[in-house]
Biotite code that builds the C-alpha atoms (Angstrom):
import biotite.structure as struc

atoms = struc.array([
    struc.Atom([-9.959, -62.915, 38.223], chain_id="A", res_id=1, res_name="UNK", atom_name="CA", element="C"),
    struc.Atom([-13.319, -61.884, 38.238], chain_id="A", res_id=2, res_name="UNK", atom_name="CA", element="C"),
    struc.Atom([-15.975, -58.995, 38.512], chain_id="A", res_id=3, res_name="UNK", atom_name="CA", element="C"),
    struc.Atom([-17.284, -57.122, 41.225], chain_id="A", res_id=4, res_name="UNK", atom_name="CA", element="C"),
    struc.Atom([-20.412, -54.799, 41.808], chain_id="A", res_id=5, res_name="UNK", atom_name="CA", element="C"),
    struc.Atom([-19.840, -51.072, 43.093], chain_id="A", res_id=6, res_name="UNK", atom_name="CA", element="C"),
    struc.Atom([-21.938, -47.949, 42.817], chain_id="A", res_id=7, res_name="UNK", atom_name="CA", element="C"),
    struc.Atom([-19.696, -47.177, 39.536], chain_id="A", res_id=8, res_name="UNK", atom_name="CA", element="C"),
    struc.Atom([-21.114, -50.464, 38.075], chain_id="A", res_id=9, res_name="UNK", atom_name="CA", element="C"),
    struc.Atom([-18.974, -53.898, 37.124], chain_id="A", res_id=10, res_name="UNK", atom_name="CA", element="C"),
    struc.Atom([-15.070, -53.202, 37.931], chain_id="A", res_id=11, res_name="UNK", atom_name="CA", element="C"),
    struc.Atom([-12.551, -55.987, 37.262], chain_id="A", res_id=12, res_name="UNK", atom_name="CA", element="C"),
    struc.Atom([-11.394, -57.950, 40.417], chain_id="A", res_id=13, res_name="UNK", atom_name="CA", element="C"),
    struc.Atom([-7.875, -59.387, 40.515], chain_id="A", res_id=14, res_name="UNK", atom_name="CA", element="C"),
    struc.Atom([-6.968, -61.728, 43.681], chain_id="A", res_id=15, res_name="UNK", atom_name="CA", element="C"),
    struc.Atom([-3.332, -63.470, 44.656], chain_id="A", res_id=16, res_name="UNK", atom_name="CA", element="C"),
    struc.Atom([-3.372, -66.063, 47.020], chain_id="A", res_id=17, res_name="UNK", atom_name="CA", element="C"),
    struc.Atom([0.184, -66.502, 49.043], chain_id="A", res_id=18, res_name="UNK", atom_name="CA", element="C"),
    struc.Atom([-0.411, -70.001, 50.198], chain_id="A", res_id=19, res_name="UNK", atom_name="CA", element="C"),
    struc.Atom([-3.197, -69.483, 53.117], chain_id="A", res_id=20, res_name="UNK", atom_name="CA", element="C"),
    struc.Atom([-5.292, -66.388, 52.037], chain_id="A", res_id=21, res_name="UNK", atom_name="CA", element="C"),
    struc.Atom([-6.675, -64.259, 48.920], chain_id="A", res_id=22, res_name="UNK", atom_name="CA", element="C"),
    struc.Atom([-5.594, -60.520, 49.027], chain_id="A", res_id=23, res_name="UNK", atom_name="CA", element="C"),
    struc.Atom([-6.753, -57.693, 46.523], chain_id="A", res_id=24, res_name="UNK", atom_name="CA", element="C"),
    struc.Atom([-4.354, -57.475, 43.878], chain_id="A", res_id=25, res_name="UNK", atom_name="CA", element="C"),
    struc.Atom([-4.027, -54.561, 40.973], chain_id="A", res_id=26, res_name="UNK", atom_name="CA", element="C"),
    struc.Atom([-5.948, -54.836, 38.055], chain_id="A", res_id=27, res_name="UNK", atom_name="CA", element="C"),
    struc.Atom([-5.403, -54.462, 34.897], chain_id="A", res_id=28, res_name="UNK", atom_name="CA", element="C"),
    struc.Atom([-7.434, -51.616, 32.697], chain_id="A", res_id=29, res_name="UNK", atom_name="CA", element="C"),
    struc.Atom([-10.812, -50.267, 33.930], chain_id="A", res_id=30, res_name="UNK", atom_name="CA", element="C"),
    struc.Atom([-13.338, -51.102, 31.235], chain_id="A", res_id=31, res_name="UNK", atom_name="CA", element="C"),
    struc.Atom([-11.365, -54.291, 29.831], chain_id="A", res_id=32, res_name="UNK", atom_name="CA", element="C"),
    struc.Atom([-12.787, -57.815, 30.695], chain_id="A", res_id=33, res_name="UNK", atom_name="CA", element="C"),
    struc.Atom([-10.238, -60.168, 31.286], chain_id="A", res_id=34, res_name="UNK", atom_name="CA", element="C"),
    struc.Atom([-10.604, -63.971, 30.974], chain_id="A", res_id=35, res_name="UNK", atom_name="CA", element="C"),
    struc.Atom([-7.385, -65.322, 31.477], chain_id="A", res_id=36, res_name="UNK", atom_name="CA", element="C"),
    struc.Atom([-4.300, -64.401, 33.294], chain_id="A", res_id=37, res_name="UNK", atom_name="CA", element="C"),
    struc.Atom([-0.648, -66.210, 33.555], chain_id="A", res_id=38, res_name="UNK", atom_name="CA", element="C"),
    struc.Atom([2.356, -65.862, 35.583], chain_id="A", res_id=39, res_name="UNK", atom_name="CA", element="C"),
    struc.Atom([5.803, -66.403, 35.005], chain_id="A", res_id=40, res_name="UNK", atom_name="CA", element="C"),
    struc.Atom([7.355, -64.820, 38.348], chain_id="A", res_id=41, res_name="UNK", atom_name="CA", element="C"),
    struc.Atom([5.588, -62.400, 41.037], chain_id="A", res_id=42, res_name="UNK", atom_name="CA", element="C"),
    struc.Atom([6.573, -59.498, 38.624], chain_id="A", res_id=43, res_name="UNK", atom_name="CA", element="C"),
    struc.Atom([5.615, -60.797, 35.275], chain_id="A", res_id=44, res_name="UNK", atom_name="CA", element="C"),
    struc.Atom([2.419, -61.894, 34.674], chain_id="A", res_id=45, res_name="UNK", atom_name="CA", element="C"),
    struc.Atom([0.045, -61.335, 31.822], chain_id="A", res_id=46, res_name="UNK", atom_name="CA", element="C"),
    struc.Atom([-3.467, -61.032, 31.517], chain_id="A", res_id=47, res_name="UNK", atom_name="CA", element="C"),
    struc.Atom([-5.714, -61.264, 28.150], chain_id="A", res_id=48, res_name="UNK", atom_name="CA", element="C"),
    struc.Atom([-9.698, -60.586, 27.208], chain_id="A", res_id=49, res_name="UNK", atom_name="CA", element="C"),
    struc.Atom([-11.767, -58.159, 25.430], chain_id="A", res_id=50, res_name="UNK", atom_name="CA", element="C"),
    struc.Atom([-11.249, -54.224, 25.740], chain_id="A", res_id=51, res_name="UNK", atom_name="CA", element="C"),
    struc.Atom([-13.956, -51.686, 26.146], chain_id="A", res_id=52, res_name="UNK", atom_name="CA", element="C"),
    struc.Atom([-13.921, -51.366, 22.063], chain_id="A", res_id=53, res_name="UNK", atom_name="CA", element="C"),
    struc.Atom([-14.741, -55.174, 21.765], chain_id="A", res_id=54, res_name="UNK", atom_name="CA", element="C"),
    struc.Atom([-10.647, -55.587, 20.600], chain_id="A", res_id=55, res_name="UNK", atom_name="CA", element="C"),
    struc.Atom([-8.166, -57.903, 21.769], chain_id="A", res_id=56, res_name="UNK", atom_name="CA", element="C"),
    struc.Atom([-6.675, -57.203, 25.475], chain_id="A", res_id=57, res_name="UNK", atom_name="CA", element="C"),
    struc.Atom([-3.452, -58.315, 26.525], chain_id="A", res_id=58, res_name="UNK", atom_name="CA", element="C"),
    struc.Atom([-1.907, -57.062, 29.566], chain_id="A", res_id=59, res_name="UNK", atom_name="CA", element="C"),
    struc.Atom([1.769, -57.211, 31.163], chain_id="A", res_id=60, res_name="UNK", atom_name="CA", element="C"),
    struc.Atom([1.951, -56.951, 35.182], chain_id="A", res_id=61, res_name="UNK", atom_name="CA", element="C"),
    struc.Atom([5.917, -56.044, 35.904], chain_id="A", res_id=62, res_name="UNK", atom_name="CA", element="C"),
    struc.Atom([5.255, -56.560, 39.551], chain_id="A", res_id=63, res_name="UNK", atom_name="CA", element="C"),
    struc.Atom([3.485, -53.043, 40.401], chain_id="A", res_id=64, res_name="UNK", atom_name="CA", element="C"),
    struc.Atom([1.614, -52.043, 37.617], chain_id="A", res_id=65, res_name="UNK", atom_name="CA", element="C"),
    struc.Atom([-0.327, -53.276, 34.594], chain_id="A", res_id=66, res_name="UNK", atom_name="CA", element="C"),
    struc.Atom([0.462, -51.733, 31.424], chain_id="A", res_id=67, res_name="UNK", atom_name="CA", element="C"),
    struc.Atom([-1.543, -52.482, 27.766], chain_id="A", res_id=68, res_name="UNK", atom_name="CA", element="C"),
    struc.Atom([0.206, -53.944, 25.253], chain_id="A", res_id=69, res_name="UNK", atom_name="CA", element="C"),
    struc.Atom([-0.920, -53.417, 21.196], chain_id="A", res_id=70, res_name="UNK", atom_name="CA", element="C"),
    struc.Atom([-2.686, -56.335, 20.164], chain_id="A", res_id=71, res_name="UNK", atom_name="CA", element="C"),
    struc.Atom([-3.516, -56.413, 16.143], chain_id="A", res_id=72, res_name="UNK", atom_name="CA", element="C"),
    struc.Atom([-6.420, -56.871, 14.506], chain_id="A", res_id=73, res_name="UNK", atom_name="CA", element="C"),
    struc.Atom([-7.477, -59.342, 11.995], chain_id="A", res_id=74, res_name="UNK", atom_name="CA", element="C"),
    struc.Atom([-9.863, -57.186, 10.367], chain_id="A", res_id=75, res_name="UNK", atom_name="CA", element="C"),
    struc.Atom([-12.655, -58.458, 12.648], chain_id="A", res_id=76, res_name="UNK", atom_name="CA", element="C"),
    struc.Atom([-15.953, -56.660, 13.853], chain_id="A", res_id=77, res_name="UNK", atom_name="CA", element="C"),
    struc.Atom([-15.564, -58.036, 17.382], chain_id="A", res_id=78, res_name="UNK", atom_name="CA", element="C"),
    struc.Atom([-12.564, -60.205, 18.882], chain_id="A", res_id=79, res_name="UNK", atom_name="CA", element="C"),
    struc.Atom([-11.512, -61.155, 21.965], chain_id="A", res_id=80, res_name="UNK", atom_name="CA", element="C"),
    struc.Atom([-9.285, -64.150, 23.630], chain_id="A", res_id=81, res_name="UNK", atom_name="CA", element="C"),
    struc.Atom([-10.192, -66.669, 26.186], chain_id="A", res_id=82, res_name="UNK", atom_name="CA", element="C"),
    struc.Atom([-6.987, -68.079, 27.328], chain_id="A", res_id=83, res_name="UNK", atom_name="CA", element="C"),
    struc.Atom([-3.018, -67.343, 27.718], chain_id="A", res_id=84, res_name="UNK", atom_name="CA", element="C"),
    struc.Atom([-0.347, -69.609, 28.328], chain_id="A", res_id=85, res_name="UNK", atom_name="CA", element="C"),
    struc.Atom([3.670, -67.753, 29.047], chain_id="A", res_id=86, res_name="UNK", atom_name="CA", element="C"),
    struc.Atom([6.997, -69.515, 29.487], chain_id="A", res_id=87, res_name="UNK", atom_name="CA", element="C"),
    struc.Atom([8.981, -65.615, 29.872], chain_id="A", res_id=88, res_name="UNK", atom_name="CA", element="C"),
    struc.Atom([8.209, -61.644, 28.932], chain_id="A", res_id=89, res_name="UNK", atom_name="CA", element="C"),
    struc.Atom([8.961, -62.749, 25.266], chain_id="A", res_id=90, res_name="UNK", atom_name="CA", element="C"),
    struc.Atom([7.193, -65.759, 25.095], chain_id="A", res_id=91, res_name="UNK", atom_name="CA", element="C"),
    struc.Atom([3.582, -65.220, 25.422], chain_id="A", res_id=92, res_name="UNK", atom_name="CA", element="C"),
    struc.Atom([0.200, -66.746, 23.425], chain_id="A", res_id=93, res_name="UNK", atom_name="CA", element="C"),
    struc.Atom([-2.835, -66.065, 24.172], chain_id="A", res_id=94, res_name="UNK", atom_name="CA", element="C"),
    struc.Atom([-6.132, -68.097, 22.317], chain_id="A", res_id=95, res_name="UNK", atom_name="CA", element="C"),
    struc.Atom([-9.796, -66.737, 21.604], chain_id="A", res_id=96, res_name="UNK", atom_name="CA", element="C"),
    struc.Atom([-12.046, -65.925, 18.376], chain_id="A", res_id=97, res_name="UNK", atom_name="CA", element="C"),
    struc.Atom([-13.194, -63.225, 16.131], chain_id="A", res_id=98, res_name="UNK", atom_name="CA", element="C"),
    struc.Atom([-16.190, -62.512, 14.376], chain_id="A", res_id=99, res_name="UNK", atom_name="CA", element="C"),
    struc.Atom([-16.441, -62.392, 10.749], chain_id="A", res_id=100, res_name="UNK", atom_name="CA", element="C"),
    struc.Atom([-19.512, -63.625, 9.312], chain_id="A", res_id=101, res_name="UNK", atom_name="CA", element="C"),
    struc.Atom([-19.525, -66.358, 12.285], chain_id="A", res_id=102, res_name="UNK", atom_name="CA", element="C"),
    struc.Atom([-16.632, -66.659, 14.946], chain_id="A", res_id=103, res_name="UNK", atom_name="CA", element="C"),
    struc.Atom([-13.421, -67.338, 13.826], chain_id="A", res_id=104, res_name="UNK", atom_name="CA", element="C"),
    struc.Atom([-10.174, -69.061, 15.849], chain_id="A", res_id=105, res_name="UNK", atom_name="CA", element="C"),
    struc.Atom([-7.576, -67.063, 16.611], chain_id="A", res_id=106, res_name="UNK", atom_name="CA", element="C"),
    struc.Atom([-3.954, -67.066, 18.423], chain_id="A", res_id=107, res_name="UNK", atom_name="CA", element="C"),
    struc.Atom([-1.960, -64.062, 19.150], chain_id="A", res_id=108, res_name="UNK", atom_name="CA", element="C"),
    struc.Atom([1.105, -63.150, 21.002], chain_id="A", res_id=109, res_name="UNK", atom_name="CA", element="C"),
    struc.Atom([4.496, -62.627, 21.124], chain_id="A", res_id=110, res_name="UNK", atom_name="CA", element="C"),
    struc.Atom([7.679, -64.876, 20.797], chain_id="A", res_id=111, res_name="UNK", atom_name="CA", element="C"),
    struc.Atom([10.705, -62.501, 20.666], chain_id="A", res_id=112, res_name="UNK", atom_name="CA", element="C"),
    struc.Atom([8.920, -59.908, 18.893], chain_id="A", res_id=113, res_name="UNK", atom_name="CA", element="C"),
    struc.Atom([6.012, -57.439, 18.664], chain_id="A", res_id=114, res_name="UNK", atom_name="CA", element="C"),
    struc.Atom([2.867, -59.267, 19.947], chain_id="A", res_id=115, res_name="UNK", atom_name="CA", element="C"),
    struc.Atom([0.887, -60.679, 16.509], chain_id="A", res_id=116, res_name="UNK", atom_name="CA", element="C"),
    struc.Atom([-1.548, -62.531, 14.701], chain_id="A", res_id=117, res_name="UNK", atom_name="CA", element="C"),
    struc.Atom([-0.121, -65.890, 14.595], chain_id="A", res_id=118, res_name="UNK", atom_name="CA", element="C"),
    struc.Atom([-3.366, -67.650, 13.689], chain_id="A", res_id=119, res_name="UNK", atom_name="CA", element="C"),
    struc.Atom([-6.790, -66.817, 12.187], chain_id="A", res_id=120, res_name="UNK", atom_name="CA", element="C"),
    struc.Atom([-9.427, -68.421, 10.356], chain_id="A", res_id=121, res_name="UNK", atom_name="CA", element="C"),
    struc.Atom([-11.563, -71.359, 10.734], chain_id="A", res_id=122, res_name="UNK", atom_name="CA", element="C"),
    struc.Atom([-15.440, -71.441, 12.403], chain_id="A", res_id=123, res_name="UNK", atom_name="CA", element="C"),
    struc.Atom([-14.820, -72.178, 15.706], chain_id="A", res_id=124, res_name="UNK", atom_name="CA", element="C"),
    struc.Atom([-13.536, -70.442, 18.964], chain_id="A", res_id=125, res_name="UNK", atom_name="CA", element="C"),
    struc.Atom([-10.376, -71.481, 20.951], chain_id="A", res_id=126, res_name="UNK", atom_name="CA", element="C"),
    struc.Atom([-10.679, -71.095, 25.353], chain_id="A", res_id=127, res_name="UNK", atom_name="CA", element="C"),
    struc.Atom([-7.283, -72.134, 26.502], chain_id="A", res_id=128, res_name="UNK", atom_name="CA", element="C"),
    struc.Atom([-4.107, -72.229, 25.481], chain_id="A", res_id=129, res_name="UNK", atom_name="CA", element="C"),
    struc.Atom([-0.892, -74.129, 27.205], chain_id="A", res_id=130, res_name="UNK", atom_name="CA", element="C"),
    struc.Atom([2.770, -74.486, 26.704], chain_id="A", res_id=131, res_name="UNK", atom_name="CA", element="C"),
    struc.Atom([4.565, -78.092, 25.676], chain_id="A", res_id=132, res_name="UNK", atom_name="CA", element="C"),
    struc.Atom([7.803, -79.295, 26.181], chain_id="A", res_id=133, res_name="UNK", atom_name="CA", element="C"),
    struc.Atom([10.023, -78.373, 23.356], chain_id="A", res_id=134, res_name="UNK", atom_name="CA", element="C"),
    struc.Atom([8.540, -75.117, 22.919], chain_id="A", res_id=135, res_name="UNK", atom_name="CA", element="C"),
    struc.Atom([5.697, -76.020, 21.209], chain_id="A", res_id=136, res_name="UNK", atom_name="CA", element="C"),
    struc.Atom([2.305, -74.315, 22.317], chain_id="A", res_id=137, res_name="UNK", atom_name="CA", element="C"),
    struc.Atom([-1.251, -75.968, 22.122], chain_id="A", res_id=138, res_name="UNK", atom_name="CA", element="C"),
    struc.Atom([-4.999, -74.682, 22.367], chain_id="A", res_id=139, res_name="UNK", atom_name="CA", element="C"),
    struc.Atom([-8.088, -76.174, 22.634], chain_id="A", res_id=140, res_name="UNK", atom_name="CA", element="C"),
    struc.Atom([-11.699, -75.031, 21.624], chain_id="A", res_id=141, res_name="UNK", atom_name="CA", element="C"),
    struc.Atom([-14.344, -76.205, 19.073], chain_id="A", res_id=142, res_name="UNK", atom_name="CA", element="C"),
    struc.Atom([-14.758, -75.600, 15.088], chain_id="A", res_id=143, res_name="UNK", atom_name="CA", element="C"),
    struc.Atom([-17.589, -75.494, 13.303], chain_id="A", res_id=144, res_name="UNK", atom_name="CA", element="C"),
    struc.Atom([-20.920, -72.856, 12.687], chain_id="A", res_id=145, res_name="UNK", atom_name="CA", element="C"),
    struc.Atom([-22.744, -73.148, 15.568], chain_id="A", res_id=146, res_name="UNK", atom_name="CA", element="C"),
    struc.Atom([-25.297, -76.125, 14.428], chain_id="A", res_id=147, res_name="UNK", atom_name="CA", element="C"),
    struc.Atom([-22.592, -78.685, 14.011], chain_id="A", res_id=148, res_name="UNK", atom_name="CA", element="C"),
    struc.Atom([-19.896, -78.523, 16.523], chain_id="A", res_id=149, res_name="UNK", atom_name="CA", element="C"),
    struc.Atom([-16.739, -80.146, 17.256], chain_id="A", res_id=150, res_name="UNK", atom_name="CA", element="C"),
    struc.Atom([-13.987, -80.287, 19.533], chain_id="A", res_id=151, res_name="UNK", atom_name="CA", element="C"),
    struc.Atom([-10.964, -79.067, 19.443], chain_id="A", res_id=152, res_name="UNK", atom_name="CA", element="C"),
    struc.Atom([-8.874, -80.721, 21.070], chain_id="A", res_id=153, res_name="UNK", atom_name="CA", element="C"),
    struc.Atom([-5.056, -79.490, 20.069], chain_id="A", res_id=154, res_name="UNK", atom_name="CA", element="C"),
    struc.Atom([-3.637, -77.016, 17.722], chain_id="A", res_id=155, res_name="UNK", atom_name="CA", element="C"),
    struc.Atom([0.003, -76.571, 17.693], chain_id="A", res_id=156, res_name="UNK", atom_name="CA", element="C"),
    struc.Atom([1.720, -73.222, 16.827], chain_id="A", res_id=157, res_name="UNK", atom_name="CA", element="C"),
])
């Protein structure tokens, strides 16, 4: 996943590679950046970054078409997430920050139920997120205000 140049300006560029060669693939909302995508099967994949309004994206591809799904807000100015990690269609979290008088962590997604907030708060800013056995979930990122910064290296949820 990436960006390409055209007359229109930046467009998102999606590619699938089937083994020997990359091939165009659809991609998800004009005006979004994505940073991360996942796939569970060739028709359900999901796809997370910032919208056009600086907001949470998240993005489910059902094996033809990408369609948005409503990601909440914590109350922050600007938000977006950096990584996504899915096991199934209901089992989805994705890991980024928000900014609220500094960036904050944040994990959102869905597990069973109406994609949410599932973490928030915390100087820092998570960029990946991956699934454990057991059902666990971890993400990784650094803490801290900028001028003193550490790694984070899990965070369960």
């Amino acid at each position: 996943m990436g960006f390409s140049e055209s007359s229109a300006g930046v467009t998102t560029l999606l590619e699938h590679w089937n083994g020997s060669n990359w091939t165009l693939a659809g991609a998800p909302t004009p005006g979004g950046i994505p940073q991360a995508v996942a796939a569970v099967a060739t028709n359900d994949g999901w796809a997370v970054g910032t919208d056009q309004r600086q907001q949470s994206l998240a993005e489910h591809f059902d094996g033809s078409s990408w369609t948005a799904v409503p990601a909440p807000s914590p109350s922050a100015i600007v938000k977006g997430l950096n990584g996504v990690a899915a096991v199934s269609s209901a089992r989805v979290w994705a890991a980024g920050a928000y900014y609220d008088h500094g960036l904050r962590l944040l994990i959102e997604g869905l597990d069973g139920a109406p994609w949410r907030v599932a973490f928030e708060g915390g100087l820092g800013s998570l960029s990946g997120v991956s699934w454990l056995p057991g059902g666990l979930s971890m993400a990784v990122g650094e803490s801290g205000d900028g001028t003193a910064v550490t790694p984070v290296v899990a965070f369960t949820c």
